[in-house]
C-alpha positions as CSV (number, residue, x, y, z in Angstrom):
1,X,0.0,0.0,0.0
2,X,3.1,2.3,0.4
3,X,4.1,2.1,-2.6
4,X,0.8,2.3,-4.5
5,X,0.8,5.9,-2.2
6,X,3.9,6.9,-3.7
7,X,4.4,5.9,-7.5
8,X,2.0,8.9,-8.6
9,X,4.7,11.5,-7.9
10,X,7.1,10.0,-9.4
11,X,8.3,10.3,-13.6
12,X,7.3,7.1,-15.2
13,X,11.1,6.3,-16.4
14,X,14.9,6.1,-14.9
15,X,17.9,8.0,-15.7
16,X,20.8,6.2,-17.4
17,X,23.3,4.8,-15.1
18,X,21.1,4.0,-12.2
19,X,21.1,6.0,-9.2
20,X,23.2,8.9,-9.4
21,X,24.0,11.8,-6.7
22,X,22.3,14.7,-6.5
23,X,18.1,15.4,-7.8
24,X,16.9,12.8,-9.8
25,X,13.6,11.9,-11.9
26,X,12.7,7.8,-11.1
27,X,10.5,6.1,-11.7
28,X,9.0,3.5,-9.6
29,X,11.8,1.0,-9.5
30,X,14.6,3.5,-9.3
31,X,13.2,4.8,-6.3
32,X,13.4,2.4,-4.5
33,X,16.2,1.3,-5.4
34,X,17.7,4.5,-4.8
35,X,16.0,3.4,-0.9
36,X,17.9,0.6,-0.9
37,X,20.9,1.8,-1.4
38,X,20.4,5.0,0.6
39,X,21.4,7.7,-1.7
40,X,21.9,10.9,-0.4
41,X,20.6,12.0,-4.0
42,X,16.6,13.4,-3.6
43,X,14.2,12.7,-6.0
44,X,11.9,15.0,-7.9
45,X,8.6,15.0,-9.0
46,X,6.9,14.8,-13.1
47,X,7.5,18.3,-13.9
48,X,11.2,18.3,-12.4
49,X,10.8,20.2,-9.3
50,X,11.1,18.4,-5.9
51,X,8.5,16.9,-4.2
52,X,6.5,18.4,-1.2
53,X,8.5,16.8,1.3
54,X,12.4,17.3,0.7
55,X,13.9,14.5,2.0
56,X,16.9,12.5,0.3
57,X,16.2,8.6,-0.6
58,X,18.1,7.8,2.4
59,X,15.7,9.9,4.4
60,X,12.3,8.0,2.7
61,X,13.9,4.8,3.4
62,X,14.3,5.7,7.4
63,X,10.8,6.8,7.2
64,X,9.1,4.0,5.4
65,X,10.5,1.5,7.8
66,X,9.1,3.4,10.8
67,X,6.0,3.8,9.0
68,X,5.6,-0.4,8.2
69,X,6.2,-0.7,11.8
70,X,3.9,1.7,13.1
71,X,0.9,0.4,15.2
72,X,-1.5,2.4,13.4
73,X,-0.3,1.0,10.1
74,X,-1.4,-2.4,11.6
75,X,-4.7,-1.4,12.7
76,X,-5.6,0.0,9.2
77,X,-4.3,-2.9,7.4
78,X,-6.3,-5.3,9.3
79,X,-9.3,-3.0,9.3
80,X,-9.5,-3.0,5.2
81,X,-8.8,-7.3,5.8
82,X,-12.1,-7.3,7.9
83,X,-14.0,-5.1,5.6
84,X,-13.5,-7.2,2.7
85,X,-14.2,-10.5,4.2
86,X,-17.6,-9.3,6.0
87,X,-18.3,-7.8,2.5
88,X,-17.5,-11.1,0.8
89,X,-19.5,-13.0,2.9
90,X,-22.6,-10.8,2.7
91,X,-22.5,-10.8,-0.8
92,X,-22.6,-14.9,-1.3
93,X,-25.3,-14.6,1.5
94,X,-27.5,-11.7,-0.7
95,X,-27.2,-13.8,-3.9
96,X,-28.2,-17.5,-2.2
97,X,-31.8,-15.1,-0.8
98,X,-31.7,-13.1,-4.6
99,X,-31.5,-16.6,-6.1
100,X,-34.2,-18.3,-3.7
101,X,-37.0,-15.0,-4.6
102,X,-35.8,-15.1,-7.8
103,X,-37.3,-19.0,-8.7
104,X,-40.8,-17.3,-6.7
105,X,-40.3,-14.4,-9.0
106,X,-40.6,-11.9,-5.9
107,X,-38.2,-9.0,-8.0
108,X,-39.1,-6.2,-5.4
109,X,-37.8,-8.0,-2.7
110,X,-34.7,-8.4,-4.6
111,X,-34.7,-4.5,-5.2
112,X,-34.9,-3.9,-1.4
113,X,-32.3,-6.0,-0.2
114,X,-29.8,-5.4,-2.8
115,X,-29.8,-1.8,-1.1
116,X,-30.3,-3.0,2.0
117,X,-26.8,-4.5,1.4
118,X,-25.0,-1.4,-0.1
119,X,-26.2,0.4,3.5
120,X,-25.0,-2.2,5.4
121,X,-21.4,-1.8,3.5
122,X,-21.0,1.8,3.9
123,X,-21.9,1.6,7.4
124,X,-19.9,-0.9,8.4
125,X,-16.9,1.0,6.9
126,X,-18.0,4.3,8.8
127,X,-18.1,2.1,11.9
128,X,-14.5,0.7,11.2
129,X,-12.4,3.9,10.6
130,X,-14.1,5.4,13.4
131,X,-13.4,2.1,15.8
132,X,-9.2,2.8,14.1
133,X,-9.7,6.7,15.4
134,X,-10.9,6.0,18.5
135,X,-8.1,3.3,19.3
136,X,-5.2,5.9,17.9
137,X,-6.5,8.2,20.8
138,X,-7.0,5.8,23.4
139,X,-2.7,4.9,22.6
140,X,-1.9,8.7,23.3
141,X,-2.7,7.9,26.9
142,X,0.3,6.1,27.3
143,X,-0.3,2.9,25.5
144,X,2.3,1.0,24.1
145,X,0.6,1.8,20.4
146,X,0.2,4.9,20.9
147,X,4.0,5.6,21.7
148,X,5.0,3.7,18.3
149,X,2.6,6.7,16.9
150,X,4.4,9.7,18.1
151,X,7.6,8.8,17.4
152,X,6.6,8.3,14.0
153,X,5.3,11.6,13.6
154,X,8.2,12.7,15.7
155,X,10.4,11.6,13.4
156,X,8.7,12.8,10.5
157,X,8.8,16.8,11.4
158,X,12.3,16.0,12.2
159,X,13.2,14.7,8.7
160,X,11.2,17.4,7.0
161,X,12.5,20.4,9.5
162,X,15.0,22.6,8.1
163,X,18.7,22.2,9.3
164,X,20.8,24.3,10.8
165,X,23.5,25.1,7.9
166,X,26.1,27.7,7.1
167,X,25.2,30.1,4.6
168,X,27.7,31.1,2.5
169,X,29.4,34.6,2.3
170,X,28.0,37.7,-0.6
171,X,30.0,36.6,-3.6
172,X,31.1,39.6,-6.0
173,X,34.1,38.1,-7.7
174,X,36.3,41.5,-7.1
175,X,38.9,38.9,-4.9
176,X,38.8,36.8,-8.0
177,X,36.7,33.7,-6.3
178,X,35.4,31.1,-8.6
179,X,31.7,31.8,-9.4
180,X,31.4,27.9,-9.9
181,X,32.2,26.5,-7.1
182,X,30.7,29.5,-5.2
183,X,27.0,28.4,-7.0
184,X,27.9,24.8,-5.8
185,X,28.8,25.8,-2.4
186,X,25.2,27.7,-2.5
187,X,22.9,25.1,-4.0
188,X,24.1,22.6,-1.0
189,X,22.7,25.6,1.3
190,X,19.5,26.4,-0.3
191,X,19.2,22.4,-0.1
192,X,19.8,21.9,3.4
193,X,17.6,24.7,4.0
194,X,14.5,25.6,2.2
195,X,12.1,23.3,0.5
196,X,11.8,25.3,-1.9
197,X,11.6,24.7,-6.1
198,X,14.0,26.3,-8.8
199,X,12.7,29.6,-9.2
200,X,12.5,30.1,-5.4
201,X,16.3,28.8,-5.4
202,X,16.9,31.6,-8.5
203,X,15.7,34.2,-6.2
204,X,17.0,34.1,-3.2
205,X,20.1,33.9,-4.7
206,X,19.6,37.6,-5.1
207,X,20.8,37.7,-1.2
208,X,24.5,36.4,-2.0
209,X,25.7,38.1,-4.8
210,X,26.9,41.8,-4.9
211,X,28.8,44.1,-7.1
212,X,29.1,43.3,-10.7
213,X,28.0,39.6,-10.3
214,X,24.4,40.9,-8.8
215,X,24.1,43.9,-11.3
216,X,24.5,41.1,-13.9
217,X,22.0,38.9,-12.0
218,X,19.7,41.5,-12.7
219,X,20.0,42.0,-15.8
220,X,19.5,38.5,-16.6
221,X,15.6,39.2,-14.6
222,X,17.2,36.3,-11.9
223,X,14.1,37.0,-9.7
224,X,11.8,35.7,-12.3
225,X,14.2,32.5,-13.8
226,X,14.9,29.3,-13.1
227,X,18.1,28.6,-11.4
228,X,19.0,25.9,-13.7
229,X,18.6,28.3,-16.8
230,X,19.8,31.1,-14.7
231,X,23.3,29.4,-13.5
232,X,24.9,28.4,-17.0
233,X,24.0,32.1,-18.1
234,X,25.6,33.9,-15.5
235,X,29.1,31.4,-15.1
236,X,29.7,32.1,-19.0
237,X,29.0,35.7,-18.2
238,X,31.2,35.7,-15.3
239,X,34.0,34.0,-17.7
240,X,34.2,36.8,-20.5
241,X,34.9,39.3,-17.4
242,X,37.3,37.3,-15.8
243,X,38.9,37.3,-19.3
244,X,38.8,41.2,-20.0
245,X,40.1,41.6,-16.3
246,X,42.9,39.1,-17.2
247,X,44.2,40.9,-19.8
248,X,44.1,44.2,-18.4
249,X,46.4,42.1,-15.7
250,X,48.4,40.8,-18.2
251,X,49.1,44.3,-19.6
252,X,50.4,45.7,-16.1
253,X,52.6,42.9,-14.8
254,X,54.7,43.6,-18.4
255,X,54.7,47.3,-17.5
256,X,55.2,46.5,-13.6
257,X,58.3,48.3,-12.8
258,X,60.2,49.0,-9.8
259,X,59.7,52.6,-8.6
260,X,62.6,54.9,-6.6
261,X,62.5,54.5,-3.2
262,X,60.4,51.0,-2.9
263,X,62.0,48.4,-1.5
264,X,61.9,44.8,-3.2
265,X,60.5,43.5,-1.2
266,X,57.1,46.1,-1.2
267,X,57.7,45.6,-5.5
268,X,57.2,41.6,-5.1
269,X,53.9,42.0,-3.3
270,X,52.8,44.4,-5.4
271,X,54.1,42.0,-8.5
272,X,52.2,38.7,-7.2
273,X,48.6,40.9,-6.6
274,X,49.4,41.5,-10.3
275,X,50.0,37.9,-11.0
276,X,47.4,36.6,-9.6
277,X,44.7,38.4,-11.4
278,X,46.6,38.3,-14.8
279,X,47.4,34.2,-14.3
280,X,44.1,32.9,-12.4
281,X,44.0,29.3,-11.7
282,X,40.2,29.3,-13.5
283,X,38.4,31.6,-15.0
284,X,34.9,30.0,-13.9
């Protein structure tokens, strides 16, 4: 019954190469799968946005297994067995007494307790969801099913609660930082953090980026993108500036020069500033 509760969210096909790290659209096997194997990877939903609850396969497998052995999981389980057998056996009863009235051609009696049956179904459901309720409460007063209970939902607000996390620092690529691994560093915070989707992630990006890099973020309309659109645009942005800047670099480490009265030592700082800007290790 779990899983019939959960393969509706879910893409109906895998990525190549199995389970990978990171968001990923399963389908009903790889999900599972990716449960198995605890993935910290998180899956997403049909339309590529996470789902609802942000929680990483590792995180639904922890949760699923409480949930099998949760009292109240029991009680339903057995409740639907009992429904379906009393329904079972009313109907084989209904048709032997529609089948007797039937030979004496007495149709209207057939009529009546053909519904007659149908309101002894529905009441008898009523009757066995309400008998589930009631015993769910009566565990809350310190019952050993009712115990099993909260910590299940215990452990559910702590799984979807967000974590205490680090945010990074405003980025604005003067100190020539890597805008790559800066977005990297940022995604695993917005991850940890909010459950939100990828235009939400887009905009409060708005809150990390300063100088240049946010006027550009601007420009682009961030606010009102999607951050897996958005990213790409602004990293090769970022790369034709780190280029011109570069050059400029380039152009006054060959006219560095050492002026009267510095020391050499002063001239070699001001030489490897220089350096560092005109030969960056990456220009992302």
């Amino acid at each position: 019954m779990i899983c019939r509760m959960m393969l509706p969210a879910l893409r109906p096909h895998s990525p190549a190469g199995g389970v990978k790290r990171g968001d990923l659209a399963v389908s009903g096997v790889s999900f599972f799968l990716g449960m198995l194997e605890k993935s910290r990877g998180e899956p997403v939903g049909e339309d590529g946005e996470p789902l609802p609850i942000r929680m990483t396969f590792a995180d639904w497998h922890t949760y699923l297994m409480a949930l099998s052995k949760s009292s109240f999981w029991t009680r339903m389980a057995q409740t639907e067995l009992e429904d379906s057998r009393r329904e079972k056996s009313w109907d084989r009863l209904d048709d032997l007494k529609i089948s007797s009235e039937d030979d004496r051609g007495n149709r209207k009696g057939h009529r009546r307790r053909a519904k007659a049956r149908r309101q002894r179904t529905s009441s008898c459901s009523s009757s066995s969801r309400s008998s589930s309720a009631r015993s769910v409460s009566s565990g809350k007063n310190g019952g050993r099913e009712g115990k099993s209970d909260m910590v299940l939902l215990k452990l559910l607000k702590e799984l979807n609660q967000p974590k205490d996390v680090v945010a990074p620092s405003v980025f604005t690529g003067e100190d020539g930082a890597s805008l790559k691994r800066f977005l990297v560093d940022y995604e695993d915070f917005f991850a940890a953090k909010y459950n939100g989707n990828e235009r939400q992630k887009a905009k409060q990006l708005a809150n990390f980026l300063g100088g240049k890099v946010k006027q550009a973020y601007e420009a682009m309309d961030g606010t009102n993108q999607k951050f897996r659109y958005l990213k790409p645009r602004l990293t090769k942005w970022y790369q034709g500036e780190r280029l011109s800047s570069r050059r400029q670099a380039e152009k006054e480490f060959d006219k560095a020069r050492l002026s009267f009265g510095d020391s050499t030592s002063i001239f070699a700082l001001k030489l490897e500033q220089i350096a560092e800007r005109a030969f960056p290790a990456s220009l992302y």
